[in-house]
C-alpha positions as CSV (number, residue, x, y, z in Angstrom):
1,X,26.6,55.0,-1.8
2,X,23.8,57.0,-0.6
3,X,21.4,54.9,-2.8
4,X,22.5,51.7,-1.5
5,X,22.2,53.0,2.1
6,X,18.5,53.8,1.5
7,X,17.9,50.6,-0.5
8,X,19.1,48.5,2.5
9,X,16.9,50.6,4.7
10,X,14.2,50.3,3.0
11,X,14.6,46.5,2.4
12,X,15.2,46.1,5.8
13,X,11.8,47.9,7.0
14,X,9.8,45.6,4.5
15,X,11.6,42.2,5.9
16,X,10.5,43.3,9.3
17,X,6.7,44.7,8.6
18,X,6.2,41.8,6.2
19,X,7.9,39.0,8.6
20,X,5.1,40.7,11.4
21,X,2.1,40.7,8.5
22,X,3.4,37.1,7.2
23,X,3.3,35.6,11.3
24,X,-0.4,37.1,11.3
25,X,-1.4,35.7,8.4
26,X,-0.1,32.2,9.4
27,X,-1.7,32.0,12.6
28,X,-5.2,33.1,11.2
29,X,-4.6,30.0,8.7
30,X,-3.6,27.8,11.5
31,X,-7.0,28.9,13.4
32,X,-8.5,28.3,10.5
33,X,-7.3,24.9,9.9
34,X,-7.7,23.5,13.1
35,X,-11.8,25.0,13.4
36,X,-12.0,22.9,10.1
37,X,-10.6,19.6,11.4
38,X,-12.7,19.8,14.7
39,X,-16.1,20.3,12.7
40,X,-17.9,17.0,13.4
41,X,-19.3,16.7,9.8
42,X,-15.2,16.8,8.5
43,X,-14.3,14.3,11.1
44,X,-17.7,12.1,10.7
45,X,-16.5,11.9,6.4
46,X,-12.7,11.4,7.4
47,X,-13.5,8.4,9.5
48,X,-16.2,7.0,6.7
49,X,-13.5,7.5,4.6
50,X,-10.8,5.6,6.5
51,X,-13.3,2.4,7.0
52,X,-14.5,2.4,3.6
53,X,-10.4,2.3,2.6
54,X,-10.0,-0.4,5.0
55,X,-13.1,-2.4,3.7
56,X,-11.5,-2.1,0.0
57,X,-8.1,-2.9,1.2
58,X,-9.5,-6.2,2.9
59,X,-11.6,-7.2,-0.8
60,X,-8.5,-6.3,-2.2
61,X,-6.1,-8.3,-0.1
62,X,-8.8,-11.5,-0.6
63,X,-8.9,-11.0,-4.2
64,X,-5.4,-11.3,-4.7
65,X,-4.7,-14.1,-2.1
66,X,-7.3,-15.9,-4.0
67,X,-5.6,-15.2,-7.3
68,X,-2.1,-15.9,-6.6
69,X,-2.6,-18.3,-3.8
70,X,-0.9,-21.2,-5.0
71,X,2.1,-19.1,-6.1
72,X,3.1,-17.8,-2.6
73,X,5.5,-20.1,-0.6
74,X,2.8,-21.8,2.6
75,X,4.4,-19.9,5.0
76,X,2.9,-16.7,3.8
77,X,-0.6,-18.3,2.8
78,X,-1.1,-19.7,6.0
79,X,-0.5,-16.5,7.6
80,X,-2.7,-14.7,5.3
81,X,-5.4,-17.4,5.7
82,X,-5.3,-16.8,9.3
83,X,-5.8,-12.9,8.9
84,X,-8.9,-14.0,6.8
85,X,-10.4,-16.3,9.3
86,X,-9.6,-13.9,12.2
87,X,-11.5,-10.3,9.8
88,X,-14.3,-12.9,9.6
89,X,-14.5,-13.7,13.0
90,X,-12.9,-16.7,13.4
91,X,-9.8,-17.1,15.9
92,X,-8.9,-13.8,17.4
93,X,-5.2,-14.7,17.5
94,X,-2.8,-14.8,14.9
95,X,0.5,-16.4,14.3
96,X,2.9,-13.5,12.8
97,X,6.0,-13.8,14.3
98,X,5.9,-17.6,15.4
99,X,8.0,-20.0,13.9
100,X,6.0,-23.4,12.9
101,X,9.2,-25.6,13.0
């Protein structure tokens, strides 16, 4: 019993010093995080990232439109057509969410 006693102590005493060490450690990796995300270079690369995404996802979207065209029911082409024509500056409105009827 006496052995058990101690055991529990002891495990007791290392779940509190180590739940203290584990917070510290966490919040010098949080610092350390968020000093990374706020360096301009990081941001200046994430957001060249995120256009060059969206200029890949826009060949992408015209490749397949071109592609498959005549197998997509109108009502999706001419919506898709309209997206095109708007990205390359035609119309700034679109027609999602109208009804042609």
């Amino acid at each position: 019993m006496r052995y058990r006693l101690t055991f529990i102590a002891g495990l007791a005493v290392g779940y509190v010093l180590g739940t203290r060490a584990g917070r510290e450690r966490y919040e010098q990796l949080k610092k350390s995080a968020r000093q990374f995300a706020q360096n301009p270079a990081v941001r200046n690369t994430a957001e060249t990232a995120a256009q060059q995404g969206r200029a890949y996802a826009g060949k992408a979207v015209h490749t397949v439109t071109d592609k498959v065209g005549d197998h997509v029911p109108s009502s999706v082409a001419q919506r898709v057509r309209s997206l095109r024509d708007r990205s390359a500056g035609g119309p700034a409105g679109d027609d999602w969410g109208t009804s042609n009827t």
